[in-house]
C-alpha positions as a Markdown table, in Angstrom:
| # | Residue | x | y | z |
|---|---|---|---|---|
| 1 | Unk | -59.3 | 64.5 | -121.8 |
| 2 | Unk | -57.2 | 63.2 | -124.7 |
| 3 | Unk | -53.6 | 62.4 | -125.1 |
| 4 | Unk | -51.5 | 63.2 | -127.6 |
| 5 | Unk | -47.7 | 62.8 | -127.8 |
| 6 | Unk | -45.7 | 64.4 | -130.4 |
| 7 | Unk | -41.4 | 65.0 | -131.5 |
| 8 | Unk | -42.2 | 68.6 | -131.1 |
| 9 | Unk | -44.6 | 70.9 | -130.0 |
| 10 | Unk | -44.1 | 74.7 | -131.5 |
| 11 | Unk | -45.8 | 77.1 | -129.2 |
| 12 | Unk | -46.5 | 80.5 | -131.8 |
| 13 | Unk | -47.5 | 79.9 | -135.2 |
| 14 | Unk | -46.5 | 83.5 | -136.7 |
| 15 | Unk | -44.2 | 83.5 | -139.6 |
| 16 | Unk | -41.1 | 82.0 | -137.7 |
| 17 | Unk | -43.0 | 79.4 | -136.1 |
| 18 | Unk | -45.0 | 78.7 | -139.1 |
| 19 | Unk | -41.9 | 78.3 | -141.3 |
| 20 | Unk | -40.5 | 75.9 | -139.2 |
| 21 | Unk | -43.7 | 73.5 | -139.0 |
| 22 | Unk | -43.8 | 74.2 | -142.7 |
| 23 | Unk | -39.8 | 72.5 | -142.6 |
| 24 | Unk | -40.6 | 69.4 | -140.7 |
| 25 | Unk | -44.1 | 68.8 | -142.9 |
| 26 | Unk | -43.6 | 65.2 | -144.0 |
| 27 | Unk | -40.2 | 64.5 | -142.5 |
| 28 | Unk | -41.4 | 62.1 | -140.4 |
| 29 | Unk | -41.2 | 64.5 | -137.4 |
| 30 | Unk | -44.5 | 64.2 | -135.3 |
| 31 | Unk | -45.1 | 68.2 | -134.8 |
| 32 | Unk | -48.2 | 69.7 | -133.4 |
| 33 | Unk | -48.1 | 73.8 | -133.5 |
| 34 | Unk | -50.3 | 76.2 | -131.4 |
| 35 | Unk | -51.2 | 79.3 | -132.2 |
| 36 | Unk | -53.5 | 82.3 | -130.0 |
| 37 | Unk | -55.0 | 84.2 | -133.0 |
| 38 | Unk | -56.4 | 82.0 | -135.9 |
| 39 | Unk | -54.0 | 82.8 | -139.1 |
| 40 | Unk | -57.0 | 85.3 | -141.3 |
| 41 | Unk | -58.2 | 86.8 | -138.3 |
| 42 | Unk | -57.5 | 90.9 | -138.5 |
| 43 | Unk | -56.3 | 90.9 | -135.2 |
| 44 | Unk | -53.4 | 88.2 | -135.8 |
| 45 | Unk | -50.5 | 90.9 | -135.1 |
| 46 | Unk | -48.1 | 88.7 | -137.1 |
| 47 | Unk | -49.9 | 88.9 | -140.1 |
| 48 | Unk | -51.2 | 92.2 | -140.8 |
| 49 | Unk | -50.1 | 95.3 | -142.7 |
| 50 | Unk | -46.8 | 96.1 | -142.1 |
| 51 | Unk | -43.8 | 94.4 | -144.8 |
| 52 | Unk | -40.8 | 92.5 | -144.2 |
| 53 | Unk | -37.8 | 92.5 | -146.1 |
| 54 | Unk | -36.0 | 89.1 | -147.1 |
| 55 | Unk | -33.0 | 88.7 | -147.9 |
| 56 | Unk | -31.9 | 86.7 | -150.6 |
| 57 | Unk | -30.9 | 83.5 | -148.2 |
| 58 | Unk | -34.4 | 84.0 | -146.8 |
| 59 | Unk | -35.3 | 83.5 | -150.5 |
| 60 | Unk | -34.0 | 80.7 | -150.8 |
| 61 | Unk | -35.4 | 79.2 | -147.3 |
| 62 | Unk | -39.0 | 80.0 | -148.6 |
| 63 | Unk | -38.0 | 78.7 | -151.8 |
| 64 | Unk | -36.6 | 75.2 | -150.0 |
| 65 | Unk | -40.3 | 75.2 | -148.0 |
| 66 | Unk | -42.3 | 75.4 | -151.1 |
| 67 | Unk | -43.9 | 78.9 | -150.5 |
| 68 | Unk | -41.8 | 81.3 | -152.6 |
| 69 | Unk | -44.2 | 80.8 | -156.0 |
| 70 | Unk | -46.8 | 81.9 | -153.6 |
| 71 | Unk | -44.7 | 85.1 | -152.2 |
| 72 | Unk | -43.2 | 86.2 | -156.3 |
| 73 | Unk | -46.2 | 87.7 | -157.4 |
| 74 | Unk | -46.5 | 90.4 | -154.7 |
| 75 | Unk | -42.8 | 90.8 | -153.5 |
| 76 | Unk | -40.9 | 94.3 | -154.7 |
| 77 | Unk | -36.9 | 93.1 | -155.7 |
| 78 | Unk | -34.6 | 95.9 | -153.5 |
| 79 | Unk | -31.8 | 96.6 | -156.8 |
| 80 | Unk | -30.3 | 99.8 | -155.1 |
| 81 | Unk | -29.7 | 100.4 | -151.4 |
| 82 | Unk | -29.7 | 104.2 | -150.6 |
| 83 | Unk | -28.5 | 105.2 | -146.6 |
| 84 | Unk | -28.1 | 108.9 | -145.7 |
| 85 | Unk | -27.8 | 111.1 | -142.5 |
| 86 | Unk | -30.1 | 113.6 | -142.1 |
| 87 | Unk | -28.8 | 117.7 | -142.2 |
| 88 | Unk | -25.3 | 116.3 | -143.3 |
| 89 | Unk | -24.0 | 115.0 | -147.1 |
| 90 | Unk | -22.4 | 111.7 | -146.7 |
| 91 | Unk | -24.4 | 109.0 | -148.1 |
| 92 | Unk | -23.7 | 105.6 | -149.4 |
| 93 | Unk | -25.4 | 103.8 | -152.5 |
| 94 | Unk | -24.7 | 99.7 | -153.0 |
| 95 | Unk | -26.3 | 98.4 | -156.1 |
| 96 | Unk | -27.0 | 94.8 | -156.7 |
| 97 | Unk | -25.6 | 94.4 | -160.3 |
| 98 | Unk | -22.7 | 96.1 | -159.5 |
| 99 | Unk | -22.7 | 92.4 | -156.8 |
| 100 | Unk | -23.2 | 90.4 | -159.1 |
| 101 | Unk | -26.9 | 89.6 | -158.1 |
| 102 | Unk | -30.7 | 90.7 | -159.6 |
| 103 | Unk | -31.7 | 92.2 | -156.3 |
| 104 | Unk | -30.8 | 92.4 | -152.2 |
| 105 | Unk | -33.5 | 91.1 | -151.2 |
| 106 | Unk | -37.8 | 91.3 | -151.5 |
| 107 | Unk | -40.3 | 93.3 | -149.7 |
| 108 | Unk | -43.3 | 91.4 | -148.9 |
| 109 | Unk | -46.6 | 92.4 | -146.9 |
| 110 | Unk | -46.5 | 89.8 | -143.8 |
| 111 | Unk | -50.2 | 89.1 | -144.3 |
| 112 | Unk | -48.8 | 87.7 | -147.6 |
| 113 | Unk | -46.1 | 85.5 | -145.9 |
| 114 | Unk | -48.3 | 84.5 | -143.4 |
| 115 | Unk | -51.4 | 83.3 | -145.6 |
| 116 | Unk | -48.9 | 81.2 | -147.9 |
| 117 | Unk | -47.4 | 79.3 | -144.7 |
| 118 | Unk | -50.5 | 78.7 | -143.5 |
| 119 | Unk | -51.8 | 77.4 | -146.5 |
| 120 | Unk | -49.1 | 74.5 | -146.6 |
| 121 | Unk | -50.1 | 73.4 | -143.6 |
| 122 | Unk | -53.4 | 72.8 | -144.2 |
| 123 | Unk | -53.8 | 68.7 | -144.1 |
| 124 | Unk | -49.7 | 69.2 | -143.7 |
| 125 | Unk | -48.4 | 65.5 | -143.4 |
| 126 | Unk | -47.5 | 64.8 | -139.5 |
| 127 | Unk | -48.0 | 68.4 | -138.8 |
| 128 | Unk | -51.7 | 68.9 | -136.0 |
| 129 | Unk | -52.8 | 72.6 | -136.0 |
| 130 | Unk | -54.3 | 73.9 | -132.6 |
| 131 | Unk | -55.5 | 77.1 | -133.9 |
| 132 | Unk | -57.0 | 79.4 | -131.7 |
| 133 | Unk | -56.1 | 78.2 | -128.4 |
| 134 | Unk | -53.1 | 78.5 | -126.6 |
| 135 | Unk | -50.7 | 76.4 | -123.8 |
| 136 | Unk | -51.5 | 76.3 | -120.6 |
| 137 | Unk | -49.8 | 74.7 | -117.4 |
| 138 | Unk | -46.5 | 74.4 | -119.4 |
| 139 | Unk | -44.6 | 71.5 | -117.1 |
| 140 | Unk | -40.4 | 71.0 | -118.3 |
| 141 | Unk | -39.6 | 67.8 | -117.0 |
| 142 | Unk | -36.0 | 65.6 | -117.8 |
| 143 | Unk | -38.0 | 63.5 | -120.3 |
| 144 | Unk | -40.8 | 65.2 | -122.0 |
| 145 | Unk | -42.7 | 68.8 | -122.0 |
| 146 | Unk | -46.5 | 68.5 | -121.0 |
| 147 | Unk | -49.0 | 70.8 | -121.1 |
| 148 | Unk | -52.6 | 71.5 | -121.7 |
| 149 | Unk | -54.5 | 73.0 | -125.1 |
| 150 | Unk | -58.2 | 73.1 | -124.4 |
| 151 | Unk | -59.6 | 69.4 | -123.3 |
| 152 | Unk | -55.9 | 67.8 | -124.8 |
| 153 | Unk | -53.0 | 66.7 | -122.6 |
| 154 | Unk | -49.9 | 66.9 | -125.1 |
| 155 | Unk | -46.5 | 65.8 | -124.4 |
| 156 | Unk | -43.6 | 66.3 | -126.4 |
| 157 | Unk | -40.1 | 65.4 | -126.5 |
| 158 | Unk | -39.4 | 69.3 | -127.6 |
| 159 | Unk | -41.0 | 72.6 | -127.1 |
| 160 | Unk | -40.0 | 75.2 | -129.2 |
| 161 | Unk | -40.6 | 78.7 | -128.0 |
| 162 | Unk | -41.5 | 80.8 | -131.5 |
| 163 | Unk | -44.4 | 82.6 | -129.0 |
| 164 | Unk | -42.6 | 86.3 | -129.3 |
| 165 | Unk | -41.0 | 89.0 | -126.8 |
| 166 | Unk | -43.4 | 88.0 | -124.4 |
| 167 | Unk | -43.2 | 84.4 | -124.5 |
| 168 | Unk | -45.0 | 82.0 | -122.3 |
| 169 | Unk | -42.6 | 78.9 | -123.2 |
| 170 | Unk | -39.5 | 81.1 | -121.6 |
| 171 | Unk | -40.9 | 82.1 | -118.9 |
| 172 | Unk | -42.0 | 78.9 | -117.6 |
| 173 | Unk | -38.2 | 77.6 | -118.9 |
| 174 | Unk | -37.3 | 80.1 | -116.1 |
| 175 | Unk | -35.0 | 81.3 | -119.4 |
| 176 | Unk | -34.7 | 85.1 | -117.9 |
| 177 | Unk | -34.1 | 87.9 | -120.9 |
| 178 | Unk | -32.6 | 91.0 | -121.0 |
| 179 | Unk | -34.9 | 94.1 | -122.3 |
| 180 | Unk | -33.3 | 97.8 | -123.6 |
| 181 | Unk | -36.4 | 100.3 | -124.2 |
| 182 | Unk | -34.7 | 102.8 | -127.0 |
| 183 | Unk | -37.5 | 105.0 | -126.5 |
| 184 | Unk | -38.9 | 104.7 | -129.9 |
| 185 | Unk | -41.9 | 104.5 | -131.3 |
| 186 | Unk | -42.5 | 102.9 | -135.0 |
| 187 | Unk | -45.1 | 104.4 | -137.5 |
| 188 | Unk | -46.1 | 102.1 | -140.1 |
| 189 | Unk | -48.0 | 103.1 | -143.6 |
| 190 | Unk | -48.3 | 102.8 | -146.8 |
| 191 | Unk | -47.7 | 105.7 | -149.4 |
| 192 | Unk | -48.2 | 106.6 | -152.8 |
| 193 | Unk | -46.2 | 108.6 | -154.5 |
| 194 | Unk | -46.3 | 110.6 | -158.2 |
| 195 | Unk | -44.5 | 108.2 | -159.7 |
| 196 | Unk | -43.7 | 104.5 | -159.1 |
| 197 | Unk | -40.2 | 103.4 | -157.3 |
| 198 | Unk | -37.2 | 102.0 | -159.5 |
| 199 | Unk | -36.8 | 99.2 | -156.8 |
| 200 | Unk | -34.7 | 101.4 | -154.5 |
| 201 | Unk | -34.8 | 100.8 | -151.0 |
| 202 | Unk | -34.1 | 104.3 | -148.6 |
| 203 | Unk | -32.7 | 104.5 | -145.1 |
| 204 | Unk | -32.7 | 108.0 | -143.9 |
| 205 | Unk | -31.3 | 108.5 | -140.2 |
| 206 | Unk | -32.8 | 111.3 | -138.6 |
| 207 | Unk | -32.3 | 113.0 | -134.9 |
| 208 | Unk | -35.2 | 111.3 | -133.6 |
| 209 | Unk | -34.4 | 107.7 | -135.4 |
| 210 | Unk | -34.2 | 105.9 | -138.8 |
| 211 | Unk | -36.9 | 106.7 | -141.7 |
| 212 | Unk | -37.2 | 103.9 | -143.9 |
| 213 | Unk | -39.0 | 103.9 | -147.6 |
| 214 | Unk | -39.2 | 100.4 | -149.1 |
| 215 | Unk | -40.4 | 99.6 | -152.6 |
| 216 | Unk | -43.9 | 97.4 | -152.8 |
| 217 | Unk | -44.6 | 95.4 | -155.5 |
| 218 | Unk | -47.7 | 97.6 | -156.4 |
| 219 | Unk | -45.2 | 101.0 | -157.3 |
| 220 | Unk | -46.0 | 102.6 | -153.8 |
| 221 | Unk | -44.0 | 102.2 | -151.1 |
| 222 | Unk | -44.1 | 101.4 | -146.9 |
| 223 | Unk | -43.0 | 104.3 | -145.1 |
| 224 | Unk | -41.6 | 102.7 | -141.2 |
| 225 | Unk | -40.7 | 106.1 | -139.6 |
| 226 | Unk | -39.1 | 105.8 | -135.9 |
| 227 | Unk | -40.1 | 108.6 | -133.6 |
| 228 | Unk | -39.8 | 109.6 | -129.9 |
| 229 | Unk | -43.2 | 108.6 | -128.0 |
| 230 | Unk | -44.1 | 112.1 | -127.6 |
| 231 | Unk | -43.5 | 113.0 | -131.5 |
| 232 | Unk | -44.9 | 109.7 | -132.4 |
| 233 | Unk | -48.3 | 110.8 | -130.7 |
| 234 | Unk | -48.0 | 113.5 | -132.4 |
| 235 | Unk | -47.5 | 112.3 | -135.8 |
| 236 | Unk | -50.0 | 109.7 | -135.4 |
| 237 | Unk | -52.4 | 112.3 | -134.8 |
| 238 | Unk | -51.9 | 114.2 | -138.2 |
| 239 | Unk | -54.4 | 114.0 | -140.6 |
| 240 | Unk | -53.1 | 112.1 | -144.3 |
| 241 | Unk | -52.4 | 115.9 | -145.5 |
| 242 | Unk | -50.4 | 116.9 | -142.9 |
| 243 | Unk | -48.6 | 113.8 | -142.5 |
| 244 | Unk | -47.7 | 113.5 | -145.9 |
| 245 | Unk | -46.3 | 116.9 | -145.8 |
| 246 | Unk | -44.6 | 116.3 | -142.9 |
| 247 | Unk | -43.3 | 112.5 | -143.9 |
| 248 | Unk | -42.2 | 114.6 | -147.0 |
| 249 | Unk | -40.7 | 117.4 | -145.1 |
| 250 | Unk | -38.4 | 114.5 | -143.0 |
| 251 | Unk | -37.5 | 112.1 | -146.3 |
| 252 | Unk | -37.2 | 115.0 | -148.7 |
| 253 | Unk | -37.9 | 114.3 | -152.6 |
| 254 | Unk | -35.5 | 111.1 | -153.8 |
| 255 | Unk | -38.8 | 109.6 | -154.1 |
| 256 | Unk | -40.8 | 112.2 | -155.3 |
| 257 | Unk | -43.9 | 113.9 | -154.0 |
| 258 | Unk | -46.2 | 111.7 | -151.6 |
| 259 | Unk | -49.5 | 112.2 | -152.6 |
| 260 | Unk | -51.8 | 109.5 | -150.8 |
| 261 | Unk | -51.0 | 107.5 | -147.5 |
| 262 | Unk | -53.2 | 104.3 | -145.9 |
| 263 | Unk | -53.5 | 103.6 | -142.5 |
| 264 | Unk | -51.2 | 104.1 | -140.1 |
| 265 | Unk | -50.0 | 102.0 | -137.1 |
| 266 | Unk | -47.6 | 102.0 | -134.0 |
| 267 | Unk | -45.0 | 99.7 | -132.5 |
| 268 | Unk | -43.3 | 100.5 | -129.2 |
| 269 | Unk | -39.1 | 99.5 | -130.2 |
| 270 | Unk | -37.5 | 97.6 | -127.7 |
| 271 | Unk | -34.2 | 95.1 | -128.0 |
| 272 | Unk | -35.0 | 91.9 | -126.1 |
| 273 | Unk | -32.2 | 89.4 | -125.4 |
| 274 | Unk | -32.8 | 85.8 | -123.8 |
| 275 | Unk | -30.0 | 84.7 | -121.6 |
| 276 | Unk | -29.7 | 81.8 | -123.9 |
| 277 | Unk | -31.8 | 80.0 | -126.4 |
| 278 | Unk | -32.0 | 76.6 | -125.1 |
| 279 | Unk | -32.4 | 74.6 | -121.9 |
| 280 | Unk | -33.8 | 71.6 | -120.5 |
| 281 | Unk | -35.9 | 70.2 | -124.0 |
| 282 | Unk | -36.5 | 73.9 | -124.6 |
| 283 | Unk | -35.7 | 76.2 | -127.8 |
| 284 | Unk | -36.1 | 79.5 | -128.3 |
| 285 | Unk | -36.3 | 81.3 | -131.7 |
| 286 | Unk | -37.3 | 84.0 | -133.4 |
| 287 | Unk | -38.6 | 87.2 | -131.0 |
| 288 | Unk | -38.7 | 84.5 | -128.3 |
| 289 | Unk | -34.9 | 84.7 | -128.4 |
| 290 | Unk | -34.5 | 87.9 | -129.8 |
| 291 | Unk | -36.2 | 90.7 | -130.8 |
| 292 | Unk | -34.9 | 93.2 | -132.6 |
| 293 | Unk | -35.2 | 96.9 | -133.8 |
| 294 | Unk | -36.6 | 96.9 | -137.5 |
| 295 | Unk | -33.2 | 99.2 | -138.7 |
| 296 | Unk | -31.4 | 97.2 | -141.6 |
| 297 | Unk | -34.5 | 94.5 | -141.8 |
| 298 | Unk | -32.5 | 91.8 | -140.3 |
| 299 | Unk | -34.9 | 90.8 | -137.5 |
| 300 | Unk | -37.3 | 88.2 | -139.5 |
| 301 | Unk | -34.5 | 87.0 | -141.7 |
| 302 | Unk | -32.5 | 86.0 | -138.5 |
| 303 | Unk | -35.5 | 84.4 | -136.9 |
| 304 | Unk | -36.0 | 82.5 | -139.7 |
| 305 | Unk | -32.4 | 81.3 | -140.1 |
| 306 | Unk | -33.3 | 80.1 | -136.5 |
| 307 | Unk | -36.2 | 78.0 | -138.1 |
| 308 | Unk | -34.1 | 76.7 | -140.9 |
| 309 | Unk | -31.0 | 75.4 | -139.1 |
| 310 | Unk | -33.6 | 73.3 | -136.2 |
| 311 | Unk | -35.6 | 71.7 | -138.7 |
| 312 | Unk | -31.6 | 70.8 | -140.4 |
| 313 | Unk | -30.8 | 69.6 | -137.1 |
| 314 | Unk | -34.1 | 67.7 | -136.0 |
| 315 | Unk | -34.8 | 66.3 | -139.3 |
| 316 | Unk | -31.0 | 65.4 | -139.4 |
| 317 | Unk | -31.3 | 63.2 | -135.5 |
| 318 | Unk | -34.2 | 61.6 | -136.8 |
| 319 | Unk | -32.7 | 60.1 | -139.9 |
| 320 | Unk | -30.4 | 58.8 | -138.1 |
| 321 | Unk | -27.3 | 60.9 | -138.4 |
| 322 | Unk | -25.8 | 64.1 | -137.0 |
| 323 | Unk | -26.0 | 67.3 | -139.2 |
| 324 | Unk | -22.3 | 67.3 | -141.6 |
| 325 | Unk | -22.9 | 63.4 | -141.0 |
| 326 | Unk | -22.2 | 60.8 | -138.2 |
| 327 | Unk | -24.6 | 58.9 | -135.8 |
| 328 | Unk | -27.7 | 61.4 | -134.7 |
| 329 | Unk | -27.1 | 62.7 | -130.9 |
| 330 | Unk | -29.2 | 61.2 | -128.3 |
| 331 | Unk | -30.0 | 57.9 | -130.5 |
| 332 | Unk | -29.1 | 54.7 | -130.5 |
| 333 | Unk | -29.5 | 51.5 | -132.7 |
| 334 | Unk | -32.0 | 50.5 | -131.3 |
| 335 | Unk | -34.8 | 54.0 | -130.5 |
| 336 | Unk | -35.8 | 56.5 | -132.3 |
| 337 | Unk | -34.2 | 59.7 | -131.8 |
| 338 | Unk | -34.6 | 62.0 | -128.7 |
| 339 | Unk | -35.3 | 65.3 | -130.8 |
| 340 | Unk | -35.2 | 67.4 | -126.8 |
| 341 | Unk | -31.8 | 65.1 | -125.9 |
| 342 | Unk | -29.5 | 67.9 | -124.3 |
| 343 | Unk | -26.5 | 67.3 | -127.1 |
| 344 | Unk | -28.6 | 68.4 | -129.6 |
| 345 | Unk | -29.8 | 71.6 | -128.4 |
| 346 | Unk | -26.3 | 72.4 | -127.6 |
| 347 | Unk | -25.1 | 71.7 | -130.7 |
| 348 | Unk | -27.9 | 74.2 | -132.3 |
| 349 | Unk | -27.7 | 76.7 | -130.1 |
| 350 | Unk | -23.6 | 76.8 | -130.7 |
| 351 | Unk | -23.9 | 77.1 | -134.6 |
| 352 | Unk | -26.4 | 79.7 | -133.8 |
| 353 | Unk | -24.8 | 81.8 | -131.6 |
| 354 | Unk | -22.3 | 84.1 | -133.8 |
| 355 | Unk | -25.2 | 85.0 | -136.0 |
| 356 | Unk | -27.3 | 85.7 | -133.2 |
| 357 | Unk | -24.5 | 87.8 | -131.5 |
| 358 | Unk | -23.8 | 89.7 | -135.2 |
| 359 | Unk | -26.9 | 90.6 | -135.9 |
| 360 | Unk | -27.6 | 92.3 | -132.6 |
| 361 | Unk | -24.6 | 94.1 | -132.3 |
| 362 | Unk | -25.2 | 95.1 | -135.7 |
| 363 | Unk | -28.4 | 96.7 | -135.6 |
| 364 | Unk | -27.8 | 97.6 | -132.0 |
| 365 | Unk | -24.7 | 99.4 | -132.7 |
| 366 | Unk | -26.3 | 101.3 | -135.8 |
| 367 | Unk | -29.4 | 102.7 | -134.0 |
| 368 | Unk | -27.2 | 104.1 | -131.1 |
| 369 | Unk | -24.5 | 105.5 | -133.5 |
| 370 | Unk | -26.6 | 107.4 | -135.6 |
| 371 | Unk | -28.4 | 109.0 | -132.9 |
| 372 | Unk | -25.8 | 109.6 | -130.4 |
| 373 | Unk | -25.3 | 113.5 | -130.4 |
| 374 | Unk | -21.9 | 113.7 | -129.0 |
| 375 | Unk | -19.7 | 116.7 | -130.4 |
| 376 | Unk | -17.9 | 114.7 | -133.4 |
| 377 | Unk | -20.2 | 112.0 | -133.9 |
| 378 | Unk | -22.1 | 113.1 | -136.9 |
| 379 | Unk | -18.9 | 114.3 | -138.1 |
| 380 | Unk | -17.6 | 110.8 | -138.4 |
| 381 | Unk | -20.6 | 109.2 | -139.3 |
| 382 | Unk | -20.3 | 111.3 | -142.2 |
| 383 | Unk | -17.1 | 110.8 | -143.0 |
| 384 | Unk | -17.9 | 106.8 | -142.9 |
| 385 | Unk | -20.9 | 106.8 | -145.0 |
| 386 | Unk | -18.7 | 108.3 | -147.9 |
| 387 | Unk | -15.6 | 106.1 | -147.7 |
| 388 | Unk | -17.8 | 103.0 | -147.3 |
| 389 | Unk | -19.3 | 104.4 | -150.7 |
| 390 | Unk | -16.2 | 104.5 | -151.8 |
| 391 | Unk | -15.4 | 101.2 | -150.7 |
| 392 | Unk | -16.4 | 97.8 | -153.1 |
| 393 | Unk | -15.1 | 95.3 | -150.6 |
| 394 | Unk | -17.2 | 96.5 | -147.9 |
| 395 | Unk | -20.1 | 97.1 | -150.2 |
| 396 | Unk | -19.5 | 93.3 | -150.8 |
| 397 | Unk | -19.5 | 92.2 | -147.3 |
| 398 | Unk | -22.9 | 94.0 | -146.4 |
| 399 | Unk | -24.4 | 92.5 | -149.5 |
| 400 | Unk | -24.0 | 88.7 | -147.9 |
| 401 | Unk | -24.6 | 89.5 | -144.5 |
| 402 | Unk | -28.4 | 88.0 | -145.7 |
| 403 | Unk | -26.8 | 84.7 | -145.0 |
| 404 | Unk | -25.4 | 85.2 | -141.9 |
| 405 | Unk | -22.7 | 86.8 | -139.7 |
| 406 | Unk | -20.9 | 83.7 | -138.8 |
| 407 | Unk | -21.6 | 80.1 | -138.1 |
| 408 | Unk | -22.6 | 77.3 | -140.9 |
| 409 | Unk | -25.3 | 78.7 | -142.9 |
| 410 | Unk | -28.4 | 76.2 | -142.9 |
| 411 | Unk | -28.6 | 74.4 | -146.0 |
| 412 | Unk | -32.1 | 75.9 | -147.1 |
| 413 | Unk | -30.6 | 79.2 | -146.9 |
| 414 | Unk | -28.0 | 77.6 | -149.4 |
| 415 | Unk | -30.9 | 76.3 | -151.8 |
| 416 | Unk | -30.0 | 73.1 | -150.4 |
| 417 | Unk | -33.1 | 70.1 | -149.3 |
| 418 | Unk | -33.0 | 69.9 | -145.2 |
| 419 | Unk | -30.6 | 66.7 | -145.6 |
């Protein structure tokens, strides 16, 4: 048995967890990150098939960590935004140079993300990779986290929970979280169609749940189409001809005619909620503290925001001064700075908090608006898509939601260095 004793210890090394080891690389932060599923493996769920879209503040986080030259070559720029109601008119359209900007955001393939994290932290200063293996009797205790990974006895002064919806490091946090099943299954592909997108991003709410089409940097695009469980079985048991015509059937032809579709997968929806993101040298981010329903994209680029502000505020504690400036919490003169000390994790989960609670009401709100089916509801919806189309102020507001609902925005999502 060795020992090994560390700032923190991040228990998930999918691409939240990843990013934020790739933030506290060479900081001077001792880190050590587990991961169950080594990073090229084809049945690493975080880094497979399906895309993510960043926002432009996410942009600038990957761009602050050093990865973003990596992601340019195979990220698709969104330059128009198109939402529409299935069966009724209203629609709204925002385009980004009528903002001011080149694009909303970039679609990437999260096999690319993840390879281009993982290839910074190879031989990553201060950073030790435990890859594949995974925590076992996780002990909290009032001065250090210990656990076990394989014949190694680790403590560390923090544990960071970036292990998912079903995490280990909450549970044994005795953090309990909140779970709504919206009865909704995700099909994921890719498609081709007859001619390559203009960079146009589609959200199409139907009866039985949003149909997104998202540009990929190759001219084709990836199709996330939200189903009930018994239509999803269905669809997934189409072959490519009938789904195509089907897919095309539900989208209709802004796009023009589907002609070739890759493999499809499935992702049960759920909205999970932990009661709080941080307790005794515990912090949870990314699905750990919240997972989301893919509508609007805002899922990873909240996670992620997660990342960003804890490496601010850990790299910030120990250099020896708060975040905004100051003396670091939980250090004095004369030790090094207690990156678990209980001031600290308070302090990030309060500037966390308001974006956390945006973002979920946000994406929450829209999937139960557009498919309640009470008399007057579509009626409204309607009526809302076409004055927000009509309305430049709130087309503005949407455009910077990227950075945040509320709370200070972490300085890498400002193009700003950690400190």
């Amino acid at each position: 048995m060795t020992d090994t004793r560390v700032d923190v210890a991040i228990i998930g090394g999918g691409m939240v967890g990843a990013s934020l080891a790739v933030g506290l690389a060479g900081t001077g932060v001792s880190t050590l990150l587990v991961e169950g599923t080594a990073p090229g493996s084809k049945t690493q769920p975080s880094f497979d098939d399906r895309t993510t879209a960043l926002g432009n503040a996410s942009r600038r986080i990957f761009q602050g960590l050093g990865v973003w030259e990596r992601l340019a070559p195979e990220a698709a720029a969104i330059r128009t935004i198109h939402v529409s109601d299935a069966g009724r008119f209203g629609f709204a359209r925002l385009i980004a140079a009528e903002q001011g900007i080149d694009a909303f955001g970039y679609v990437i393939p999260n096999r690319v993300i993840g390879t281009a994290l993982w290839e910074r932290l190879q031989g990553a200063k201060d950073v030790l990779l435990r890859v594949p293996t995974r925590p076992e009797q996780v002990e909290i205790g009032d001065q250090a986290v210990t656990f076990r990974v394989g014949s190694e006895s680790v403590s560390a002064r923090l544990v960071v929970a970036a292990d998912g919806a079903h995490s280990v490091v909450r549970a044994a946090a005795h953090i309990e979280a909140d779970v709504e099943d919206y009865d909704q299954i995700a099909i994921v592909a890719n498609v081709a169609a007859d001619r390559p997108h203009d960079g146009t991003a589609y959200e199409r709410f139907t009866e039985s749940g949003p149909l997104a089409v998202l540009p990929l940097h190759d001219g084709s695009y990836g199709v996330i189409w939200t189903c009930t469980p018994a239509r999803a079985t269905e669809v997934l048991s189409f072959d490519n001809n009938t789904y195509l015509r089907e897919l095309q059937e539900r989208f209709g032809w802004r796009a023009g005619r589907f002609v070739r579709a890759g493999v499809r997968a499935s992702y049960p929806l759920k909205l999970t909620r932990a009661a709080t993101t941080v307790a005794a040298r515990t912090v949870l981010i990314g699905n750990a503290a919240q997972a989301l329903h893919p509508v609007a994209g805002q899922g990873f680029n909240l996670g992620l925001r997660d990342a960003a502000m804890l490496a601010e505020v850990i790299v910030g504690a120990i250099a020896g001064r708060r975040v905004g400036g100051g003396p670091a919490v939980g250090a004095d003169d004369n030790a090094r700075a207690d990156v678990g000390a209980p001031e600290l994790l308070r302090q990030f989960a309060a500037w966390r908090e308001g974006d956390r609670t945006g973002v979920v009401r946000f994406t929450d709100g829209l999937v139960k608006m557009f498919a309640s089916t009470r008399p007057g509801v579509g009626a409204l919806r309607n009526l809302g898509l076409l004055l927000f189309d009509l309305s430049p102020p709130a087309k503005s507001a949407l455009a910077r939601v990227s950075a945040g609902f509320s709370g200070p925005t972490p300085r890498l999502a400002r193009g700003l260095a950690l400190l």
